[in-house]
C-alpha positions in Angstrom: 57.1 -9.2 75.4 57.4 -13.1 74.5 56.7 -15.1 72.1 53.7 -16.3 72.9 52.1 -12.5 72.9 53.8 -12.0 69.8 52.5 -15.3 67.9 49.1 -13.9 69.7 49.6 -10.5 67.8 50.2 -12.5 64.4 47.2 -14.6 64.8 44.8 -11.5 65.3 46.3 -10.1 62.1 45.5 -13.1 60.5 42.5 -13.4 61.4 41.8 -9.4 60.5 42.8 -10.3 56.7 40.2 -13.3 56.3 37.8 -10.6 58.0 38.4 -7.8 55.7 38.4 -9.9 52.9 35.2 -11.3 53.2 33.9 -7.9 54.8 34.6 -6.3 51.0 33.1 -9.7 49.2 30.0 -9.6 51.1 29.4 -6.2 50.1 30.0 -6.7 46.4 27.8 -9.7 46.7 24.5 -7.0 47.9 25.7 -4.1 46.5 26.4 -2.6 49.8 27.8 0.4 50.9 29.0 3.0 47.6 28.7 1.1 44.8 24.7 0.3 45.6 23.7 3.9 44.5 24.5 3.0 40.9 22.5 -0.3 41.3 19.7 1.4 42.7 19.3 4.1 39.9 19.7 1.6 37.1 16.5 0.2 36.9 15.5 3.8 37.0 17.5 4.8 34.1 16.2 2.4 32.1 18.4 -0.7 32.9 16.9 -3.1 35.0 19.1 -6.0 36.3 19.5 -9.4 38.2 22.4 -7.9 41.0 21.3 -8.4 44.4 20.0 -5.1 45.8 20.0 -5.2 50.0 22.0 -2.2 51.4 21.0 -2.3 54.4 23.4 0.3 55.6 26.4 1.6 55.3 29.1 -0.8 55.3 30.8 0.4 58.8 27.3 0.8 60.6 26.0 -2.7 59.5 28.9 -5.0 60.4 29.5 -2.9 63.6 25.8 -4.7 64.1 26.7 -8.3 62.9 29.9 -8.5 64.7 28.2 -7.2 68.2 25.3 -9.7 67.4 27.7 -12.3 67.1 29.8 -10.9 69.9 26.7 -10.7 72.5 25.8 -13.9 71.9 29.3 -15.2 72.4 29.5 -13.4 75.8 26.4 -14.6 76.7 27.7 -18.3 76.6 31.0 -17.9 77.8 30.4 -16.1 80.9 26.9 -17.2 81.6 27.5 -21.0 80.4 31.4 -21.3 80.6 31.0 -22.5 77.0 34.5 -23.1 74.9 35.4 -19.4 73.5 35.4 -21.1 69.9 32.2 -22.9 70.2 30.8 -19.3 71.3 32.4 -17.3 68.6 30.8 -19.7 66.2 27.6 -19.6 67.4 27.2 -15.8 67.4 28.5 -15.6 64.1 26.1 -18.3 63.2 23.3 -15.9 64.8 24.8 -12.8 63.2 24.8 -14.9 59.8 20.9 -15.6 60.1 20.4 -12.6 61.7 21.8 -10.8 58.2 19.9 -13.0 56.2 16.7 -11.9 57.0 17.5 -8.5 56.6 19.4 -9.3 52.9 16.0 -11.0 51.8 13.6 -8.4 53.1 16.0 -5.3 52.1 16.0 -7.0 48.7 12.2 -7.8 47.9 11.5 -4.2 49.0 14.0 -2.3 46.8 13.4 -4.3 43.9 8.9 -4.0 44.4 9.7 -0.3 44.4 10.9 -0.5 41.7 8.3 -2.4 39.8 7.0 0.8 37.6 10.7 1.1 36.0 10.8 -2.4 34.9 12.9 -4.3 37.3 11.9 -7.9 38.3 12.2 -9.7 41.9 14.3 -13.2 40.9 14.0 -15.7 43.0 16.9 -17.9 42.0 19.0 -14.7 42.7 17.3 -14.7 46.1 17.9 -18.6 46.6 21.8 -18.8 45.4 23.2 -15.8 46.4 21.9 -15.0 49.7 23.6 -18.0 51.2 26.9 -16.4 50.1 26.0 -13.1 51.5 25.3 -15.2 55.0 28.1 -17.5 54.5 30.6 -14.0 54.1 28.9 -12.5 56.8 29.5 -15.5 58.9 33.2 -15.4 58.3 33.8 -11.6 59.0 31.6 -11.8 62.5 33.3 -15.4 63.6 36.8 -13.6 62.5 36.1 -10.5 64.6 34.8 -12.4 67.6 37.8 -14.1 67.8 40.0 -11.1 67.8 37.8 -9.8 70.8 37.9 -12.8 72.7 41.9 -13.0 72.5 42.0 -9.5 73.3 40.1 -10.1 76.9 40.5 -14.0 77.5 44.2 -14.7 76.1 46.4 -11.3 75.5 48.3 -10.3 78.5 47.1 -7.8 79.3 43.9 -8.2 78.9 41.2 -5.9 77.7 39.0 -4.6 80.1 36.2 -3.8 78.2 33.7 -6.7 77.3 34.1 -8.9 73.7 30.4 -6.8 72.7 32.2 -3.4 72.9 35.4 -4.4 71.4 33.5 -6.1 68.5 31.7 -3.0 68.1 34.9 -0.9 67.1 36.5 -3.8 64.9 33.4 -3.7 63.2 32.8 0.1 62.3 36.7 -0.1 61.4 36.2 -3.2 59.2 33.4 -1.8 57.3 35.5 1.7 57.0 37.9 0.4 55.6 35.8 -2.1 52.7 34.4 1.3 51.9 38.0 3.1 51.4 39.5 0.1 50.2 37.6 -2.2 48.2 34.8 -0.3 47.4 37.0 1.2 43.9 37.1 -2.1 42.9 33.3 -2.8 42.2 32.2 0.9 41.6 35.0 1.9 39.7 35.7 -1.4 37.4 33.2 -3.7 37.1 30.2 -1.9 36.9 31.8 0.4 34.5 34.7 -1.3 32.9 33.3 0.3 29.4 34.8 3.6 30.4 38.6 3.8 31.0 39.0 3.2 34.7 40.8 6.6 36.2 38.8 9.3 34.7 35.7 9.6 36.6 32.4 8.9 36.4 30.2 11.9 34.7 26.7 12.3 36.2 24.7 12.1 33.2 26.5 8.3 33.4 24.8 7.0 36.9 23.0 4.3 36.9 24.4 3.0 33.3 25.6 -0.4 34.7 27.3 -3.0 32.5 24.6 -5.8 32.8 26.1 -8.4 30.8 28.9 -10.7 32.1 31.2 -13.0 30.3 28.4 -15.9 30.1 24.8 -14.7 30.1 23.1 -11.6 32.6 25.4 -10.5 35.3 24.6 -11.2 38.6 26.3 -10.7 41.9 28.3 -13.8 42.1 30.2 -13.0 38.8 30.4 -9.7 41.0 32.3 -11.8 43.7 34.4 -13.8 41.3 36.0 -10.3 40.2 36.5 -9.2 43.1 37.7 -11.9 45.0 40.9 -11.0 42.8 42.0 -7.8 44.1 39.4 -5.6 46.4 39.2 -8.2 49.0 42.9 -9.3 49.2 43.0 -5.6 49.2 40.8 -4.6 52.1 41.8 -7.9 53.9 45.3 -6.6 53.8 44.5 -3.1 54.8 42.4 -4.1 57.9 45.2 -7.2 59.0 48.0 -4.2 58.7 45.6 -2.2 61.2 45.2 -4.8 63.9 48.6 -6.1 63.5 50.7 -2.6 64.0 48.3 -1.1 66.4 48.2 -4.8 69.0 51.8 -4.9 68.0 52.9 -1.4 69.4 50.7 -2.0 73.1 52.6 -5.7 72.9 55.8 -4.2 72.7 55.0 -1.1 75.0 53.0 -1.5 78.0 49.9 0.6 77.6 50.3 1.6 81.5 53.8 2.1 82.1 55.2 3.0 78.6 52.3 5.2 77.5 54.3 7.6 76.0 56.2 5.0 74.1 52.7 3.4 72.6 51.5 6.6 71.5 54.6 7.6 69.8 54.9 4.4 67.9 51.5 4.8 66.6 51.7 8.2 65.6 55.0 6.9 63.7 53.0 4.3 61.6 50.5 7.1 60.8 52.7 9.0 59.7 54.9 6.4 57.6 52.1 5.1 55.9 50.6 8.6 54.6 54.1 9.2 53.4 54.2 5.7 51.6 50.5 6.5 50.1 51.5 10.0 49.1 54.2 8.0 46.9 52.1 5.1 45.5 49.9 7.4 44.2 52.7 9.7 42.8 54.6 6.8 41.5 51.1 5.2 39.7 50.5 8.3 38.3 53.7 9.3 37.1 53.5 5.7 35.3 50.2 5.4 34.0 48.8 9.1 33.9 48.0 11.3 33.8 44.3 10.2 34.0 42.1 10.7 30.7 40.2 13.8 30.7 41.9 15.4 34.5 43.7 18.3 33.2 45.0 19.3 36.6 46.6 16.1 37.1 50.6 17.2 39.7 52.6 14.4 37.7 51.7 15.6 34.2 
């Protein structure tokens, strides 16, 4: 191991963070992933809004899609036109970017016409302001991504040997797995229903009641962003950046080929280390702030 693997190492974890941070934004931006099912019932519940509507898919499917977009067209470039590996990561991500834009729009107009009979309008200053931001997020996670493929084949010793597509295939999935379980509690959970005392639950006779007013006027998705720029993406940055720091860090320090053994032990350690360390945040929250209203089973009461 030297230095130079090691400062390679800290630079993919960097990148990871900016990634998963504006992997969890984007998503609070369309109502992606979880938190979308509540913004899809409320027009139908009698509370029509002005939040950007796209889902395409699940969070883990659809950047698996952006980031191998980006990543094909990267490949292309580099080993077809021995182009600089930044220029190339920037233009896929500028392709993904586009790419996700016309989706976002078309996803958009056709939840939101469906929806005509309850009430709920197509905007198109939403459509004008905000999709730019979902592009502009979109462009960040997929250039980020790219980049951790291409040091992973091109730089790290040893290299890769799959292809930058493949590898920007898994980062991907894991990215958008990990803005579901991370940051996806911080839209649901608070913002769209910070009237009810965050921790107890959300009844079903409570879908689709949205809060629809923000601090200054209608809410929209950007006041959406604003929140959770705050917390749920620094969150889900962090979570991701721990994930593709440890794991690069344990086959940096161990050789994959001759210390095998010693790679796969390391990882299972961190597994286990950060259940443990979960298992006590959540004890330790609970025992401080719990039990939650209204859980009558909760173990710290």
């Amino acid at each position: 191991m030297d230095a130079f693997g090691m400062g390679l190492v800290a630079a993919m974890g960097a990148l990871a963070t900016v990634a998963g941070a504006s992997e969890d934004i984007d998503s609070d931006i369309g109502s992606q992933s979880n938190p979308n099912s509540q913004v899809q019932l409320a027009a139908q519940v009698g509370n029509p809004h002005r939040i950007y509507n796209k889902a395409i898919a699940g969070e883990p499917p659809s950047n698996a899609l952006w980031c191998t977009t980006a990543a094909i067209m990267a490949y292309v470039l580099i080993e077809g036109y021995h182009m600089p590996l930044l220029f190339a990561a920037a233009a896929g991500a500028s392709l993904a970017a586009l790419f996700d834009g016309v989706m976002s729009v078309s996803a958009y107009l056709g939840r939101n016409a469906s929806q005509a009979r309850f009430n709920q309008w197509i905007y198109l200053d939403i459509i004008r302001y905000t999709t730019p931001s979902i592009m502009a997020h979109v462009w960040i996670t997929s250039f980020c991504i790219v980049l951790i493929s291409i040091i992973q084949v091109y730089v790290l010793t040893p290299h890769h040997p799959f292809p930058i597509p493949v590898i920007a295939l898994v980062w991907g999935l894991t990215v958008g797995a990990i803005g579901s379980s991370v940051g996806d509690i911080h839209y649901g959970g608070e913002r769209e229903f910070q009237w009810r005392l965050f921790g107890q639950g959300l009844n079903t006779m409570l879908s689709g009641q949205i809060v629809r007013k923000a601090e200054a006027g209608l809410r929209n998705s950007i006041d959406n962003a604003w929140f959770c720029a705050k917390f749920g993406g620094p969150c889900t940055g962090m979570g991701f950046g721990l994930t593709v720091f440890l794991d690069n860090w344990r086959t940096t320090v161990f050789d994959p080929i001759t210390q095998a053994t010693a790679a796969i032990a390391m990882g299972v350690f961190f597994v286990i280390v950060m259940n443990l360390y979960n298992f006590y945040c959540e004890l330790s929250a609970r025992r401080k702030y719990g039990p939650y209203p209204g859980y009558k089973g909760d173990i710290a009461a």
